[in-house]
DRENVEX-191832 format. One record per residue (C-alpha): chain; x negated, y, z negated; residue in one letter. Coordinates in steps of 0.2 Angstrom, whole numbers. Layout:
<recs>
unit,c1,c2,c3,code
A,X,Y,Z,a
...
</recs>
This chain:
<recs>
unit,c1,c2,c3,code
A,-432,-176,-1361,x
A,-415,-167,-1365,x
A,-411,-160,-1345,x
A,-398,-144,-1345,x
A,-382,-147,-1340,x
A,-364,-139,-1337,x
A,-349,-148,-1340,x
A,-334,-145,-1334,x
A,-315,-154,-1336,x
A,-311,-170,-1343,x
A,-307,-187,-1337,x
A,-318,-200,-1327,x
A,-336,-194,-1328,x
A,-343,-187,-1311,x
A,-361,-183,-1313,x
A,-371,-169,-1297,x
A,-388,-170,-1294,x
A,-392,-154,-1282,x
A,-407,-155,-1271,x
A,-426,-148,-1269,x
A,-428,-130,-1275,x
A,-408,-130,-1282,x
A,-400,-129,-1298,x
A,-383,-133,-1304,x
A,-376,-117,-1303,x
A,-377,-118,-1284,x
A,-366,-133,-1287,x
A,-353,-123,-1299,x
A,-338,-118,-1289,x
A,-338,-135,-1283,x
A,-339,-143,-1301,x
A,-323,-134,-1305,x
A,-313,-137,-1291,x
A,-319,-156,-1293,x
A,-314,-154,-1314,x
A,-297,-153,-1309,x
A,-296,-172,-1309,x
A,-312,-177,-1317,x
A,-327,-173,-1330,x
A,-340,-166,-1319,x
A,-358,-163,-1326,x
A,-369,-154,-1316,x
A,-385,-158,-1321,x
A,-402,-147,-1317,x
A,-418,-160,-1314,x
A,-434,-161,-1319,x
A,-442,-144,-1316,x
A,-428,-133,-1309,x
A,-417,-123,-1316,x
A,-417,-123,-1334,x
A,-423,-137,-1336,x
A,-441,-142,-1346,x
A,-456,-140,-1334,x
A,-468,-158,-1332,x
A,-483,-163,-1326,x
A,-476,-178,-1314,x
A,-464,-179,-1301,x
A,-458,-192,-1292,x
A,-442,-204,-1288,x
A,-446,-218,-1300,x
A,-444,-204,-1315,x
A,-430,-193,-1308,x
A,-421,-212,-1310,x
A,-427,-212,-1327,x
A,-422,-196,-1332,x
A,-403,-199,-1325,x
A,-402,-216,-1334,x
A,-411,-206,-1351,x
A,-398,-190,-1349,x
A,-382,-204,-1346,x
A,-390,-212,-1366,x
A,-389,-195,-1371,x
A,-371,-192,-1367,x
A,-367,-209,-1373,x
A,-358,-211,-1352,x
A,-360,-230,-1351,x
A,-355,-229,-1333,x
A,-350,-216,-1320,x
A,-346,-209,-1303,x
A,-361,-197,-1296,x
A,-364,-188,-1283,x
A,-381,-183,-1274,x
A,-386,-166,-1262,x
A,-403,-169,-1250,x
A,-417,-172,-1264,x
A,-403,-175,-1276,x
A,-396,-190,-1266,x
A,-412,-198,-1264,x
A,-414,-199,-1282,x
A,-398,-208,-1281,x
A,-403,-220,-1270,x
A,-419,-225,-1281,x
A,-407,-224,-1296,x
A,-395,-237,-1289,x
A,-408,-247,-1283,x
A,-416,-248,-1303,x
A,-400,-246,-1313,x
A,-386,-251,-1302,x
A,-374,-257,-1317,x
A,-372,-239,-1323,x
A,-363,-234,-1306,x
A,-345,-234,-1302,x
A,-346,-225,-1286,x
A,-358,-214,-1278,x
A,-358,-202,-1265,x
A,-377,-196,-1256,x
A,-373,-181,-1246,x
A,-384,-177,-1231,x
A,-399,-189,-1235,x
A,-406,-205,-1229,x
A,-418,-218,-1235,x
A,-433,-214,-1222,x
A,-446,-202,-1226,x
A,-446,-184,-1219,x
A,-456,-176,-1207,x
A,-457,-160,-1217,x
A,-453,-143,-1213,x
A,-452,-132,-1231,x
A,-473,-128,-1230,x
A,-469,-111,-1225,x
A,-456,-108,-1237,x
A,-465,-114,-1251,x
A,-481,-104,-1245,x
A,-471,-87,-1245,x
A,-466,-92,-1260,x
A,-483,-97,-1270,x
A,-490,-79,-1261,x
A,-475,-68,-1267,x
A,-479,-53,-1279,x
A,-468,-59,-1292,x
A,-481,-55,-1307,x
A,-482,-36,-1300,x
A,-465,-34,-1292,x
A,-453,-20,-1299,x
A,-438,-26,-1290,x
A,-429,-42,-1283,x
A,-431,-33,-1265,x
A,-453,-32,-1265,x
A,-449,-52,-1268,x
A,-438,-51,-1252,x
A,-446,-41,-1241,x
A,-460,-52,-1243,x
A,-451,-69,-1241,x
A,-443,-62,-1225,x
A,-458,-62,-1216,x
A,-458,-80,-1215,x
A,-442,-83,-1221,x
A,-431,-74,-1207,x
A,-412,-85,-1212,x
A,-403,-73,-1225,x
A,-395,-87,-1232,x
A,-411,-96,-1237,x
A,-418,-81,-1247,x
A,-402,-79,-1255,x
A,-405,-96,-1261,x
A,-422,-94,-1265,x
A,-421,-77,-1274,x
A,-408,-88,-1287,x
A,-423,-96,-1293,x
A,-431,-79,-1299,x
A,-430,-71,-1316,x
A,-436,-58,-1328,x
A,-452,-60,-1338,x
A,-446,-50,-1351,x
A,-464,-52,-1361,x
A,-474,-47,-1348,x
A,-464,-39,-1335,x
A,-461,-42,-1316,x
A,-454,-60,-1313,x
A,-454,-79,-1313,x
A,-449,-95,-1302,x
A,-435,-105,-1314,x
A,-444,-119,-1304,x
A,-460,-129,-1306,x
A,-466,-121,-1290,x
A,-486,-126,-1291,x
A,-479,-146,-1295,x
A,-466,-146,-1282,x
A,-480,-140,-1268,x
A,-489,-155,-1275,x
A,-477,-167,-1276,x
A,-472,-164,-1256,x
A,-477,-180,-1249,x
A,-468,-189,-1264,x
A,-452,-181,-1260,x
A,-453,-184,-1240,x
A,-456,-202,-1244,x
A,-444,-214,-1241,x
A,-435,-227,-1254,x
A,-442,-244,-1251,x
A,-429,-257,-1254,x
A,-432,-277,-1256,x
A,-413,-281,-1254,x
A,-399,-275,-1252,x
A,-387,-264,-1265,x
A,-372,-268,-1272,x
A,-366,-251,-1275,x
A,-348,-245,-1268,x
A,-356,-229,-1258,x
A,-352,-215,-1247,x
A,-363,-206,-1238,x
A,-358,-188,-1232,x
A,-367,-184,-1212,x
A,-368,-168,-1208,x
A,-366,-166,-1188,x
A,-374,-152,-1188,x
A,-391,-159,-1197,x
A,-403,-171,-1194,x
A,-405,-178,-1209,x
A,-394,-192,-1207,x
A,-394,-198,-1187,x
A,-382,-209,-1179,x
A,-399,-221,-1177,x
A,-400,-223,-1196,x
A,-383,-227,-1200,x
A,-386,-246,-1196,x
A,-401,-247,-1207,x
A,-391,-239,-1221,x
A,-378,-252,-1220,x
A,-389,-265,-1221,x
A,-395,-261,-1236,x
A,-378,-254,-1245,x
A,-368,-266,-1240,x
A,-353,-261,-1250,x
A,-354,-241,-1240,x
A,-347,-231,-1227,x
A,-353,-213,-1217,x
A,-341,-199,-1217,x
A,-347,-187,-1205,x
A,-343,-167,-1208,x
A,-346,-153,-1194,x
A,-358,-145,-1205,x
A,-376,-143,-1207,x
A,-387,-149,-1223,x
A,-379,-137,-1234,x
A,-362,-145,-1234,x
A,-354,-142,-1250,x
A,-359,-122,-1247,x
A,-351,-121,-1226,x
A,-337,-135,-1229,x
A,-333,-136,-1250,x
A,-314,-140,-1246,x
A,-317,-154,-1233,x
A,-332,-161,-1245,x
A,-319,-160,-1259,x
A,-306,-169,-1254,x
A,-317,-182,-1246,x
A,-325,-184,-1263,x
A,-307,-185,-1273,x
A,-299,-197,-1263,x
A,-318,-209,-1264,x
A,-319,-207,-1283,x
A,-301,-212,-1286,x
</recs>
C-alpha cells in the first residue's frame, strides 16, 4: 500500500504519524519548522487523509504499513515522531521493528487501553447530512449539537470534501471502519519485555492521557526513555508548537 505523504527539508529523516481522525496537514506548520534541521515526512495512515481506504484496522498493521512505507523510500533507519493514535502505532512499531528506530518521540499517549469518550463524536458524525448538504455550515450546524468545542469541529470539518460527481460531500476518512475498529484503537500494547529504543514521551499536564501513575510502567518497559511534561492538553503540537519544537530538536540531535 503506497500511503500519501509530504516531505519537507533535507537531512536526517524524521517521520510524523498524526492521530485518530487526523491527517498530515494538521501536522504541516509543524513539519516545516522541524525541516529547518531535518527531513521531515509526514505521513497520512491507513484510512485518513489521502490515503487508500481498507477493510482492516488495527495496530499490528499500522506497524506494517510504517516499515512497508520506510522500504518504499528506501529510509533504512529513522527518527519518528507519534500524536495520540499516531504514537501508539509507534509503540507497536518499535516493539515489532525496533532496528529501523533511531529515536522516537510518542506525544501524549500511553501503553494502557482507553476508556473511550469519541462515540458521540463519531455518531454526529455517521448521522451528518454530508450526501444532501449544500454547504460546509449544514455539516456544522449539525455537529454542534453534540459537538459544542469550536476547535473540534474545526478539526473535524478538515476531513470533509466535495463529491464533485454527485454532489454534496464526503469524510477523507474511513469513517464506517474507524467506528468499527474503536475497541481496537482503545486497546492497549501488550509487551513481553522490555524496549530498547532511545524514547521520549511528551505529557501533557493538562491531559489524562499520560498520568503521573503510568509513568513508572512506561519506564519499565522502555528502559532507555524519559517523560517531558508540557502545560498543554492532548492537542500539544496545536497549543504549544514552539515548546514541542524545541524539545523535539534538541531529542533528535
Amino acid at each position: 500500500m503506497e500511503l500519501n505523504f509530504k516531505s519537507y527539508g533535507e537531512g536526517e529523516p524524521v517521520i510524523i504519524l498524526h492521530g485518530l481522525f487526523g491527517m498530515l496537514d494538521n501536522w504541516q506548520s509543524f513539519s516545516k519548522k522541524l525541516a529547518e534541521d531535518f527531513q521531515v515526512i509526514a505521513v497520512d495512515q491507513r484510512d485518513h487523509g489521502k490515503s487508500p481506504h481498507t477493510k482492516e484496522f488495527n495496530y499490528e498493521i499500522l506497524a506494517i504499513d510504517l516499515n512497508s512505507f520506510l522500504e518504499w523510500q528506501n529510509i533504512s533507519k529513522a527518527h519518528f515522531l507519534g500524536h495520540s493514535m499516531g504514537g501508539k502505532t509507534l509503540l507497536q512499531f518499535s516493539k515489532n521493528f525496533p532496528d529501523l528506530i533511531k529515536k522516537m518521540i510518542v506525544v501524549d499517549m500511553g501503553i494502557k487501553s482507553y476508556p473511550g469518550g469519541h462515540e458521540q463524536i463519531i455518531e454526529a458524525m455517521q448521522t451528518a447530512p454530508i450526501v444532501s448538504a449544500m454547504s460546509r455550515k449544514e455539516i456544522d450546524m449539525h455537529l454542534a449539537k453534540t459537538i459544542k468545542q469550536d476547535s473540534v469541529r474545526l478539526f473535524l470539518m478538515k476531513n470533509l470534501k466535495r463529491d464533485v460527481e454527485n454532489g454534496g460531500f464526503q469524510w477523507k476518512m474511513n469513517l464506517d471502519l474507524l467506528s468499527e475498529s474503536y475497541q481496537n484503537i482503545l486497546s492497549a500494547i501488550e509487551f513481553e519485555g522490555s524496549v530498547d529504543v532511545d524514547t521520549m514521551f511528551v505529557q501533557g499536564l493538562k491531559s489524562t492521557y499520560i498520568e503521573d501513575s503510568d509513568i513508572k510502567q512506561i519506564q519499565s518497559i522502555f528502559t532507555h526513555s524519559k517523560v517531558v511534561s508540557i502545560d498543554a492538553g492532548h492537542w500539544i503540537h496545536a497549543e504549544r508548537p514552539i515548546e514541542l519544537l524545541d524539545v523535539c530538536k534538541l531529542f533528535f540531535k
